[in-house]
C-alpha positions as CSV (number, residue, x, y, z in Angstrom):
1,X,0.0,0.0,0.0
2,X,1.2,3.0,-0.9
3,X,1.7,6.2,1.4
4,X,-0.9,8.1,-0.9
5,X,-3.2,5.5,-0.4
6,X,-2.5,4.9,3.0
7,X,-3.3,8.7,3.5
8,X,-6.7,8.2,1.7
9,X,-8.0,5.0,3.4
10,X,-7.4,6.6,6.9
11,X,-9.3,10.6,6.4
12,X,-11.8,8.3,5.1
13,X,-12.0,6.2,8.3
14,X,-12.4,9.8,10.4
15,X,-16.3,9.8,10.3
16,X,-16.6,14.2,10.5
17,X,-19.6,16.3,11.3
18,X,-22.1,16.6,14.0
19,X,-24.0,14.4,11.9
20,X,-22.8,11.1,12.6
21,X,-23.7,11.4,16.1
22,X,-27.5,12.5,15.9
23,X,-27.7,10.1,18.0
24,X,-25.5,11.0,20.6
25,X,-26.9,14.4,20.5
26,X,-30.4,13.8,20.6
27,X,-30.3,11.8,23.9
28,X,-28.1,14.6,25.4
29,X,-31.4,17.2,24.1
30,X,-33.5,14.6,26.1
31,X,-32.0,14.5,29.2
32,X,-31.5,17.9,29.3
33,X,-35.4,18.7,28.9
34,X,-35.9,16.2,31.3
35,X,-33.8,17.9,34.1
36,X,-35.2,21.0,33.1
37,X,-38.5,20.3,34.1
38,X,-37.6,18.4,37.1
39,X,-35.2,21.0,38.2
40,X,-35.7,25.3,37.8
41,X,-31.8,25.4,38.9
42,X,-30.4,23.5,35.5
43,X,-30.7,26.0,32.7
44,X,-29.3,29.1,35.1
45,X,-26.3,30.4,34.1
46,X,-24.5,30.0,37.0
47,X,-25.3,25.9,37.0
48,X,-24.3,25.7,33.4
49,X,-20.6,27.2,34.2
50,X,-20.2,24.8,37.1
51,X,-21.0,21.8,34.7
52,X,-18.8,22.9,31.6
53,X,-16.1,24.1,34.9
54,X,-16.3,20.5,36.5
55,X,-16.0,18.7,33.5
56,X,-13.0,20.6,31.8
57,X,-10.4,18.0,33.4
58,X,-12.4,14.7,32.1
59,X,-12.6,16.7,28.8
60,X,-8.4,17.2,28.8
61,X,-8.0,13.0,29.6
62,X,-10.6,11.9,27.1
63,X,-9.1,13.9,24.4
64,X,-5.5,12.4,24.6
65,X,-7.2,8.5,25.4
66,X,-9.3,9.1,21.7
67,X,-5.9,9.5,20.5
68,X,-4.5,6.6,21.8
69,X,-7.4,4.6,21.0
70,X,-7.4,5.4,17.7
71,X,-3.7,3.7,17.5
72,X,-5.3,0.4,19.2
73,X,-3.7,1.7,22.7
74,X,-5.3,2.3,26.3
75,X,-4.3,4.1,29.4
76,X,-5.5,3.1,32.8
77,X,-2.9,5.2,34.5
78,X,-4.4,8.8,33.3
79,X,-6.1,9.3,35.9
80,X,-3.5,8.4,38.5
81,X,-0.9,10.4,36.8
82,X,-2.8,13.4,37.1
83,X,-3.2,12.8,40.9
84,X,0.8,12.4,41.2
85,X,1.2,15.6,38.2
86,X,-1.7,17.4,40.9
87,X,1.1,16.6,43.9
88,X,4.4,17.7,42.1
89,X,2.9,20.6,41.7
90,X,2.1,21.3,44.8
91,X,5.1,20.5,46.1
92,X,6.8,22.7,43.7
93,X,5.0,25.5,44.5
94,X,5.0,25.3,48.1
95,X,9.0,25.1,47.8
96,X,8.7,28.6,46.2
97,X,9.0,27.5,42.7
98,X,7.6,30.1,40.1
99,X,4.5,28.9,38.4
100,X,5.2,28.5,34.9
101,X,8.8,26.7,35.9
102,X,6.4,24.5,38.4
103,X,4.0,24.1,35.5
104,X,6.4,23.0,33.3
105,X,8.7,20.3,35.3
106,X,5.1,18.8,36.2
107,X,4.3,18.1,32.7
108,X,8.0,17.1,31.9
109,X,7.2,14.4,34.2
110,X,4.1,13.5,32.9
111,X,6.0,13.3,29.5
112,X,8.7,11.2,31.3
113,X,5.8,8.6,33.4
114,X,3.9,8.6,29.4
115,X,7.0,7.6,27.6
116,X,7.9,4.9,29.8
117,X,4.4,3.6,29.9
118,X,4.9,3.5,25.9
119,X,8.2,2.0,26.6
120,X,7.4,-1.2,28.1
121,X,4.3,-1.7,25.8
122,X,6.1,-1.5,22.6
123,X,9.4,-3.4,24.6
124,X,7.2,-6.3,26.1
125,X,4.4,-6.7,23.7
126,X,2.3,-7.0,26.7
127,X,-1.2,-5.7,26.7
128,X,-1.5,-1.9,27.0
129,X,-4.0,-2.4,29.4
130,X,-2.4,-4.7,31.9
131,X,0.7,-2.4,31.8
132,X,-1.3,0.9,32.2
133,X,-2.9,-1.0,35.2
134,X,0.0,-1.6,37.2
135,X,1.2,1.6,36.2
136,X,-1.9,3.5,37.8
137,X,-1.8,1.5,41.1
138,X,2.2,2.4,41.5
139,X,0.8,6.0,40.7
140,X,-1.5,6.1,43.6
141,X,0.8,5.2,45.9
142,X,3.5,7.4,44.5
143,X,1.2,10.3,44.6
144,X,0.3,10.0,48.2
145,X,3.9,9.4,49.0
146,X,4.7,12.9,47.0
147,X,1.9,15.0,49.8
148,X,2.8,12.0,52.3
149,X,-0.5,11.5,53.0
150,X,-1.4,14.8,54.4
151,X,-3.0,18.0,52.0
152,X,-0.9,20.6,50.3
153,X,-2.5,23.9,50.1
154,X,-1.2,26.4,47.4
155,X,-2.7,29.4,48.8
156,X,-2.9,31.9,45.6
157,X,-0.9,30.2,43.4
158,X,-2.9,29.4,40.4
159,X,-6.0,31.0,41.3
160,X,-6.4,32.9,38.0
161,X,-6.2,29.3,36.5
162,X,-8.6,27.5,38.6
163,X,-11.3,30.8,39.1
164,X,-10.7,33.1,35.9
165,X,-13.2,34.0,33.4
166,X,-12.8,35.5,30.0
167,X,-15.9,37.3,28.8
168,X,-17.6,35.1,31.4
169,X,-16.4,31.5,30.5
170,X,-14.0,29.7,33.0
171,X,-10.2,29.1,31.7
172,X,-10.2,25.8,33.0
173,X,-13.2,25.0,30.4
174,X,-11.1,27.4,28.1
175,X,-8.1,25.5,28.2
176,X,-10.2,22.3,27.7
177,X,-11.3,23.6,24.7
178,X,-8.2,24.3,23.4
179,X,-6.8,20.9,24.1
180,X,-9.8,19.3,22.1
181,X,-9.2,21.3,19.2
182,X,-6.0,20.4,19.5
183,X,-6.3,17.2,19.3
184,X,-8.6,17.0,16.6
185,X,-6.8,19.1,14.6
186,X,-3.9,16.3,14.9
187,X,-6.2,13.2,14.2
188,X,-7.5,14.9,10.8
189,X,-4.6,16.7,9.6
190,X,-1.4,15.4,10.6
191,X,1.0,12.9,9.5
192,X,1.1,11.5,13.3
193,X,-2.7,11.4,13.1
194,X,-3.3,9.3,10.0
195,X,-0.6,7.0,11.5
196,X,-3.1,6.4,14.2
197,X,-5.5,5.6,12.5
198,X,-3.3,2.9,10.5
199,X,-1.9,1.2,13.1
200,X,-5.4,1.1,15.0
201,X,-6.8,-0.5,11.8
202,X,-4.4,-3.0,11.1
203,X,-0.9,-2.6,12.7
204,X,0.7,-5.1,10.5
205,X,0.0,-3.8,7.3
206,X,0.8,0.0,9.0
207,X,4.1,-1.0,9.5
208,X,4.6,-2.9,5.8
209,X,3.6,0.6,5.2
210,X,6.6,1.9,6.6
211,X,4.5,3.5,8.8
212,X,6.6,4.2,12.6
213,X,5.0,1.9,14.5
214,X,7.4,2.0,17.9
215,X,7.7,6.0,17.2
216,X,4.5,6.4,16.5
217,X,3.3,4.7,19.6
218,X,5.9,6.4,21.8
219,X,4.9,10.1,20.4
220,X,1.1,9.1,21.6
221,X,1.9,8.0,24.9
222,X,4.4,10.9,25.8
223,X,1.3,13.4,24.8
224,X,-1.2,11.5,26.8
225,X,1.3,11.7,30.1
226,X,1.5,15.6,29.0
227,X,-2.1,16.1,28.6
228,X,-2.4,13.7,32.0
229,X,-0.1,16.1,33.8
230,X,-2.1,19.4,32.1
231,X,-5.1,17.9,33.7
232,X,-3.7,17.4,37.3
233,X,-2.2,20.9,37.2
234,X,-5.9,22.5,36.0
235,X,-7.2,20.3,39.0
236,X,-5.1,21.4,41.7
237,X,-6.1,25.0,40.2
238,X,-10.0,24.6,40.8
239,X,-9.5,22.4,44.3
240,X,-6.8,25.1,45.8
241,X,-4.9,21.9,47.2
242,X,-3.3,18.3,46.6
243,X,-4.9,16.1,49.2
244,X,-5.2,12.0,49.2
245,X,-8.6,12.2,47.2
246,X,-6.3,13.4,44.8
247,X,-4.2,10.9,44.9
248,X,-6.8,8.3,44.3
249,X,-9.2,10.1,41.4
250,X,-10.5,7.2,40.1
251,X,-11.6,8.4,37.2
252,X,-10.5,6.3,34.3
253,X,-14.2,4.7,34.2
254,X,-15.5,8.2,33.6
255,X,-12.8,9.2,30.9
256,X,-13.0,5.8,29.1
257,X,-17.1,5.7,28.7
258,X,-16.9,9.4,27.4
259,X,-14.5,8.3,24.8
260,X,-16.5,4.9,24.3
261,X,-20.1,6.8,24.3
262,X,-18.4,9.3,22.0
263,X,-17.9,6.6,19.0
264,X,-14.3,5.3,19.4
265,X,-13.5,1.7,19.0
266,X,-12.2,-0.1,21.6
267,X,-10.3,-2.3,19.2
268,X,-8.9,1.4,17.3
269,X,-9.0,2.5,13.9
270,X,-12.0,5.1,14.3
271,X,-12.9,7.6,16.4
272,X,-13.6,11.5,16.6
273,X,-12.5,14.1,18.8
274,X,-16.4,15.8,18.8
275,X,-17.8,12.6,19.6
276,X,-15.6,12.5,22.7
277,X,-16.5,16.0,23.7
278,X,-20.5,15.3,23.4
279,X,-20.1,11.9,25.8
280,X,-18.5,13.8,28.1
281,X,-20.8,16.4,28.5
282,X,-23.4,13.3,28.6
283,X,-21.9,12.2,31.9
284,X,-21.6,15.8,32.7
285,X,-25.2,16.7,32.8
286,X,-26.1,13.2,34.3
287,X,-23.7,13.8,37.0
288,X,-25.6,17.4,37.5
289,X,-28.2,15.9,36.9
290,X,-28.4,13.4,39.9
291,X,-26.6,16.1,42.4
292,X,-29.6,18.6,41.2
293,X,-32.6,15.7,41.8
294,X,-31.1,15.0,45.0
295,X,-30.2,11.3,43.7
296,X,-28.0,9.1,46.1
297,X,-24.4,9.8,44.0
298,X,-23.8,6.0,44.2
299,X,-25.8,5.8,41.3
300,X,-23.8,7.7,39.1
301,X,-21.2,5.1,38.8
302,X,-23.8,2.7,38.4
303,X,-24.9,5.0,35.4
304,X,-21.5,5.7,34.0
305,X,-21.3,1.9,34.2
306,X,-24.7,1.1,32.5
307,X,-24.0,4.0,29.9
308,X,-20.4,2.6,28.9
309,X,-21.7,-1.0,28.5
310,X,-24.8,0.2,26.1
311,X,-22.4,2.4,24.3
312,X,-20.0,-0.8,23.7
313,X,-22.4,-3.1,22.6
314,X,-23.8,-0.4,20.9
315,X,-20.6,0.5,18.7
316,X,-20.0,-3.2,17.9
317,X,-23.1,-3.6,16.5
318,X,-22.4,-0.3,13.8
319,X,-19.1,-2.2,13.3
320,X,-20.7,-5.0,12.5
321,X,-23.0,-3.8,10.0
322,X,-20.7,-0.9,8.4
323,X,-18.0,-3.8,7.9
């Protein structure tokens, strides 16, 4: 196969448009008419900006894991990374480290904990998923070892970060914003991006190809411990301290079902960067949703959990019928 072709036959698996997830979209519409007449609180401005506000960090991890997923890789460890990046900083900047230099060792050692995750994956042949597992647990632990076990306020430092506006809309959901774009620019127009999509598709004939399998791999994992390490840093901002809940987010259940609700194959070789953003703010508003109906919040995992399973079974069965 030539590179041309290559080229060709991965755009074309990049399904574009608000379109192909009508879907998606419509059940967001329902729910949010639903909550609206159960609730006079969920259309007020102020609740709006604390949804799009609490949801900016899932946003930053799901982007970088459609990425990877897209290459036929996982990460398990995003979540804990971004409780040890959320730590290091705080550490940082209670030792009277400057902001941006503070800022920027934290996601040097994202980079550093992403590379080696990509390391032993492409080294090992092991699963991505068994390694990104044992990598989150060691995370955990290393994070509460970084505060040692006690919370780390940061007084001022970030607070433009975690409670500025411009022209009314948080940075944190901002930044978010920015990162997405980001990352769909990269999936649809770069060299890096089609590669993804190769390998995700069928790695063996990416790499007859010539495509950079190893590099490619390594490139995508270093971005997701940057973007991991992006995400801990805007979450320190909005909690104003490193403490071991933290340490422990737990979130990779949230992160993977938006990317999984959002259209991306599990297996890789398709996925879309606005799906991901429209199954996050899915679990957003049912998250809100539940807090505003006065719903136990046990049942949200259950209904992250339910959501994630109808959304697999439910991509599978497109699979099945567009293949």
């Amino acid at each position: 196969m030539t590179t041309s072709a290559l080229n060709k036959r991965t755009r074309l698996a990049v399904p574009g448009g608000l379109t192909h997830h009508a879907g998606l979209i419509g059940l967001l519409i329902v729910l949010a008419i639903f909550t609206a007449t159960q609730s006079d609180a969920f259309l007020t401005g102020p609740n709006l900006l604390n949804v799009i506000r609490q949801i900016s960090v899932v946003a930053v991890l799901a982007a970088s894991l459609t990425l990877l997923m897209t290459a036929g890789g996982i990460d398990f460890s995003l979540a804990s990374l971004a409780g040890v990046s959320a730590g290091v900083l705080a550490r940082l900047l209670e030792a009277g480290v400057s902001e941006l230099t503070a800022v920027a060792l934290t996601v040097g050692v994202g980079i550093t904990v992403g590379l080696l995750n990509g390391a032993i994956i492409t080294a090992s042949g092991v699963a991505p998923f068994v390694v990104t597992l044992g990598t989150a647990t060691a995370l955990e632990g290393v994070a509460l070892l970084v505060i040692r076990g006690q919370s780390i306020s940061i007084g001022q430092n970030l607070s433009g970060l975690g409670f500025g506006d411009v022209v009314g809309i948080p940075v944190l959901s901002l930044i978010a914003l920015a990162v997405c774009v980001g990352v769909g620019l990269v999936m649809r127009y770069t060299t890096i991006g089609r590669h993804a999509f190769a390998i995700g598709g069928n790695e063996a004939a990416a790499r007859l190809s010539g495509v950079p399998v190893t590099g490619v791999k390594l490139a995508l994992y270093g971005l997701n411990g940057a973007l991991a390490a992006i995400g801990g840093t805007m979450l320190l901002a909005r909690l104003g301290a490193a403490s071991p809940g933290t340490a422990g987010l737990h979130l990779e259940l949230t992160v993977v079902a938006a990317v999984v609700i959002g259209g991306t194959a599990l297996a890789g070789g398709s996925g879309t960067i606005i799906g991901t953003v429209l199954g996050v703010i899915l679990l957003g508003v049912v998250a809100n949703a539940l807090n505003l109906l006065q719903i136990d919040s046990y049942y949200q995992q259950v209904s992250v959990g339910a959501v994630l399973l109808v959304a697999a079974v439910a991509n599978q069965v497109r699979r099945r019928h567009s293949g």
